[in-house]
Backbone as numpy.savetxt, mean C-alpha at the origin, in Angstrom:
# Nx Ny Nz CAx CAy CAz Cx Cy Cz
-9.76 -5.82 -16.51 -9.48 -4.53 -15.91 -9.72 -4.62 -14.41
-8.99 -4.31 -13.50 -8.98 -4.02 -12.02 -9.19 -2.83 -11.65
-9.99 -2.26 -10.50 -10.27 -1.17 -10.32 -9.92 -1.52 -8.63
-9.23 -0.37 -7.88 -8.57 -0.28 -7.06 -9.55 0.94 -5.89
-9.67 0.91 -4.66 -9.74 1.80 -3.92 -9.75 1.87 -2.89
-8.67 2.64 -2.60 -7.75 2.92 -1.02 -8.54 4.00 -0.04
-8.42 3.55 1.02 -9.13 4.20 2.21 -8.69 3.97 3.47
-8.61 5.11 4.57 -8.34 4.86 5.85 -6.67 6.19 5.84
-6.57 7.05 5.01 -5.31 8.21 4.90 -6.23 8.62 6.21
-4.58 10.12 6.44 -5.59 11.30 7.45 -4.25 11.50 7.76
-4.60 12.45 8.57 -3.46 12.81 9.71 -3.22 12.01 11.33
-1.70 11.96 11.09 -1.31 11.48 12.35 -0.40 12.10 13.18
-0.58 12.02 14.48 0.69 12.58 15.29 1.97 11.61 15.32
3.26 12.09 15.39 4.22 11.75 15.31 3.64 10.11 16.31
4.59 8.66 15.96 4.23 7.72 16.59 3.01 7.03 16.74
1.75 7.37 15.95 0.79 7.14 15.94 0.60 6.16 15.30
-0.68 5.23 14.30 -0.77 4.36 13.55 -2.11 4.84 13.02
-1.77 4.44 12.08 -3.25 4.27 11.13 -3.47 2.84 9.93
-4.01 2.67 9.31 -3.97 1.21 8.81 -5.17 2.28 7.30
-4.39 1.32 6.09 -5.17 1.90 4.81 -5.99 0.29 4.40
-6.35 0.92 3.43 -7.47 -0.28 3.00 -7.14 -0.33 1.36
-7.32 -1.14 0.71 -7.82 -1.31 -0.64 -8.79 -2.30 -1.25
-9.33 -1.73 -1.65 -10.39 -3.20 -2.34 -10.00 -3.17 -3.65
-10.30 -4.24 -4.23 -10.08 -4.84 -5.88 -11.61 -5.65 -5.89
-11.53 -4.74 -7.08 -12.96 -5.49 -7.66 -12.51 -5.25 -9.45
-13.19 -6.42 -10.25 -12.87 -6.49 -11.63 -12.41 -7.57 -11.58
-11.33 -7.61 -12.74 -10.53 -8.78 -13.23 -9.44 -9.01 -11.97
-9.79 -10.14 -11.19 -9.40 -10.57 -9.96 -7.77 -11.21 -10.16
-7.98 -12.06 -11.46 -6.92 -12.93 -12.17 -5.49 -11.31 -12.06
-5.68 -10.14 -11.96 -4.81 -9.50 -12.02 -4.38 -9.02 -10.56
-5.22 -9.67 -10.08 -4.29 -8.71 -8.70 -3.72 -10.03 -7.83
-2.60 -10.95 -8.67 -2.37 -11.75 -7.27 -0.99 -11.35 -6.83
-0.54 -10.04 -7.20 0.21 -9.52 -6.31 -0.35 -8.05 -5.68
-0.36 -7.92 -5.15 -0.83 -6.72 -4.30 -0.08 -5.70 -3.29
0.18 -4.60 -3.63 1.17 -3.93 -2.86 1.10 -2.55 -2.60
2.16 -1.55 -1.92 1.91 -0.15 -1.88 2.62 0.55 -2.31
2.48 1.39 -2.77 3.61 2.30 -3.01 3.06 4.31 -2.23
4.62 5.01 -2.34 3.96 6.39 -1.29 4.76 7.33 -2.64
4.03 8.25 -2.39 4.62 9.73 -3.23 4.81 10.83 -2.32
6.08 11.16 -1.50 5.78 12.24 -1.05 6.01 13.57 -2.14
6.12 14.68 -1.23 6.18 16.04 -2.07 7.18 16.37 -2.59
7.13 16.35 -3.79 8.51 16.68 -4.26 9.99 15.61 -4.27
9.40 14.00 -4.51 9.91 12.67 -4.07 9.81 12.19 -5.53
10.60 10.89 -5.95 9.80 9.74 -6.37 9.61 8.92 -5.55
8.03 8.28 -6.54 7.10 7.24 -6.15 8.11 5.94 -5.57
8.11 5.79 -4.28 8.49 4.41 -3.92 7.66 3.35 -3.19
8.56 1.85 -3.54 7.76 0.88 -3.07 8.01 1.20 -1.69
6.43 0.60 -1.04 6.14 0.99 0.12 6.26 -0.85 0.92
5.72 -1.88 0.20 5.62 -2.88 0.95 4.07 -4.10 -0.63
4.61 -5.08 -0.51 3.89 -6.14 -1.86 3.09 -7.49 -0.78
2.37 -8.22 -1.29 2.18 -9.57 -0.58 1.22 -10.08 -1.43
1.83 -11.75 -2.13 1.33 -12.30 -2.87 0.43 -13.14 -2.50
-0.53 -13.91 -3.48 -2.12 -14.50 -3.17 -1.56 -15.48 -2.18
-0.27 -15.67 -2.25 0.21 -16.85 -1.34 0.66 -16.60 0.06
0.26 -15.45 -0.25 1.02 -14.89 1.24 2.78 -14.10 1.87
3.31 -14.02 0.50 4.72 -13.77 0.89 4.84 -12.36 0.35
5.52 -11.94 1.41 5.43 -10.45 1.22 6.68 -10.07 1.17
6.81 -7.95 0.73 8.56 -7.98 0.81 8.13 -6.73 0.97
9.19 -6.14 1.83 8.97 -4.07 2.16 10.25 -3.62 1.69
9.76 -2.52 1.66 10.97 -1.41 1.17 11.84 -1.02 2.39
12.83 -0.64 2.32 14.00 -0.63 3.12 13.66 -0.14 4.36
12.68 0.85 3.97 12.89 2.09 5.01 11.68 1.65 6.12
10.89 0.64 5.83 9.70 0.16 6.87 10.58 -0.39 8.11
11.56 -0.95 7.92 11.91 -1.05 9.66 10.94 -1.85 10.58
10.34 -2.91 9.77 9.44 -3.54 11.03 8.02 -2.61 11.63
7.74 -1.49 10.94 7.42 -0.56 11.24 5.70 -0.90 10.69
5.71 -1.06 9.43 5.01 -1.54 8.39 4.23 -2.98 8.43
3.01 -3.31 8.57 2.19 -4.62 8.01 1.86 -4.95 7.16
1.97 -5.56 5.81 1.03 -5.65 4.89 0.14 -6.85 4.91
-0.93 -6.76 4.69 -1.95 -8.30 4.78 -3.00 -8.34 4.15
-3.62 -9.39 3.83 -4.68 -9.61 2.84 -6.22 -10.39 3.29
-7.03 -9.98 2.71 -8.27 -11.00 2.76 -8.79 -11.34 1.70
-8.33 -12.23 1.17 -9.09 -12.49 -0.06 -10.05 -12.99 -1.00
-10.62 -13.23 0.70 -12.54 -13.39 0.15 -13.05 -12.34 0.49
-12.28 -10.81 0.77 -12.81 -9.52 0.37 -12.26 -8.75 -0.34
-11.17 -9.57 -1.24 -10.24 -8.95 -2.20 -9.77 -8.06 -1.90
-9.56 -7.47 -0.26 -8.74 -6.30 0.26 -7.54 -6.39 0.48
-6.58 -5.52 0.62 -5.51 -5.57 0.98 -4.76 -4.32 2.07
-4.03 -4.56 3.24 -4.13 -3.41 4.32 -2.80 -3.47 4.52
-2.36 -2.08 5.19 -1.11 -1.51 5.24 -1.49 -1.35 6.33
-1.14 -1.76 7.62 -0.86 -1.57 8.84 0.31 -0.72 9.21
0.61 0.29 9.68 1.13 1.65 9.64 1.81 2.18 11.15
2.94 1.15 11.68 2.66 2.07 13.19 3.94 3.16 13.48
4.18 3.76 14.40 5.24 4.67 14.91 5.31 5.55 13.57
4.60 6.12 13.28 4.82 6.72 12.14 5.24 8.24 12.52
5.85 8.35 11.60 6.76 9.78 11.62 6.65 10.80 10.08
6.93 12.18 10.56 6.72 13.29 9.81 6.86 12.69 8.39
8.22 12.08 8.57 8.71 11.68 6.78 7.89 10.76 6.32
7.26 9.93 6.68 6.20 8.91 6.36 5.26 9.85 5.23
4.69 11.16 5.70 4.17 11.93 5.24 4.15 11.55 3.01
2.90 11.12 2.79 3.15 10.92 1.62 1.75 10.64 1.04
1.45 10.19 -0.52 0.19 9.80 -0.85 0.52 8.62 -0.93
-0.28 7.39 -0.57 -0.33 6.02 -0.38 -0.94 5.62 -1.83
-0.56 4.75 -2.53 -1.01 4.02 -3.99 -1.19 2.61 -3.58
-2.02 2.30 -3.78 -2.44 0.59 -3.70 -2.18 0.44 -5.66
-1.56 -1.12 -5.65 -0.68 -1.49 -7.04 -1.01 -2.39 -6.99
-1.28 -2.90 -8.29 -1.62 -4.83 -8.98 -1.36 -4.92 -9.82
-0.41 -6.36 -9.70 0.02 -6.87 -10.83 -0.76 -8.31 -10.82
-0.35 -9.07 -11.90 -0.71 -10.63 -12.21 0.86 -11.61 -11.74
1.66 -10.74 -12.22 3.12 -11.67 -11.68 4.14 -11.15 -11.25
4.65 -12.02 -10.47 5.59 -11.42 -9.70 6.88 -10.71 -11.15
6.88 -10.99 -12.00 7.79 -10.74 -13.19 7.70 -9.66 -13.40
7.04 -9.28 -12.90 6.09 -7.87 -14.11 6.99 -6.74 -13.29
7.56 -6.16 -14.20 8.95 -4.89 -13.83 7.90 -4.00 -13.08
6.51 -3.57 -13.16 6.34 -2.89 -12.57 4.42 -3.03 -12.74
4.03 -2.68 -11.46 2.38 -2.84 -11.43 1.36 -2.65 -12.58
0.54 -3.17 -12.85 -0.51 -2.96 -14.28 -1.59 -1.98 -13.34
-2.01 -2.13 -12.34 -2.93 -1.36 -11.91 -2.58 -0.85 -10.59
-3.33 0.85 -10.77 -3.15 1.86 -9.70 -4.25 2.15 -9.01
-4.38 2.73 -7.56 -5.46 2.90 -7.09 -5.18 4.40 -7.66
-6.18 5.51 -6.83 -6.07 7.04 -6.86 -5.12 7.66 -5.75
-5.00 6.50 -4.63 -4.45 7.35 -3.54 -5.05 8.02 -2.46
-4.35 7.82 -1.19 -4.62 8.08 0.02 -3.93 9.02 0.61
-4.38 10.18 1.49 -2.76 10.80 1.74 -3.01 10.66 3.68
-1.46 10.20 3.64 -1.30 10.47 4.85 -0.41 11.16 5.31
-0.54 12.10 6.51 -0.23 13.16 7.10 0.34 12.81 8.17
1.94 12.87 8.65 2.28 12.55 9.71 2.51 13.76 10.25
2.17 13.97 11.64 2.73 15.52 12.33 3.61 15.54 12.91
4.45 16.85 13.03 5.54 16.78 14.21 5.14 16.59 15.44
């Protein structure tokens, strides 16, 4: 079992940055993919941005270069580097783990972060 928890949401002004956090602690063997996903209001849940124990990562359309994802994994964290961010960004942030890249869709969820972009 993996247990997930994301930190570093809030509000931002239009163009701003903020950077989230997740730690994994538990069954480690499950998180060697690691990724994000956002919920805004009244949305479905989309991928936000993934990066495997090896280092190779992949974002969702709409990051634009915009987006970092990166890892430490002798602190089993994983961070979403976040810049120029804008109103629509506006969403709850999910940190996701899987064991393989195969896996149609993540085995483990964090609770979520929300971030607030302003006009």
């Amino acid at each position: 079992q993996v247990q997930l928890v994301e930190s570093g949401g809030g509000l931002v002004q239009a163009g701003g940055s903020l950077r989230l956090a997740c730690a994994a602690s538990g069954s480690i063997a499950s998180t060697s993919i690691m990724g994000w996903y956002r919920q805004a209001p009244g949305k479905q849940r989309e991928f936000v941005a993934r990066i495997t124990s090896g280092g190779m990562t992949k974002y969702g359309d709409f990051v634009t270069g915009r987006f970092t994802i990166s890892r430490d994994s002798a602190k089993n964290t994983v961070y979403l580097q976040m810049n120029s961010l804008k109103p629509e960004d506006t969403a709850v942030y999910s940190c996701a783990a899987q064991p393989y890249l195969s896996d149609v869709a993540p085995r483990s969820w964090g609770q979520g972060t929300q971030v607030i972009g302003e006009e």
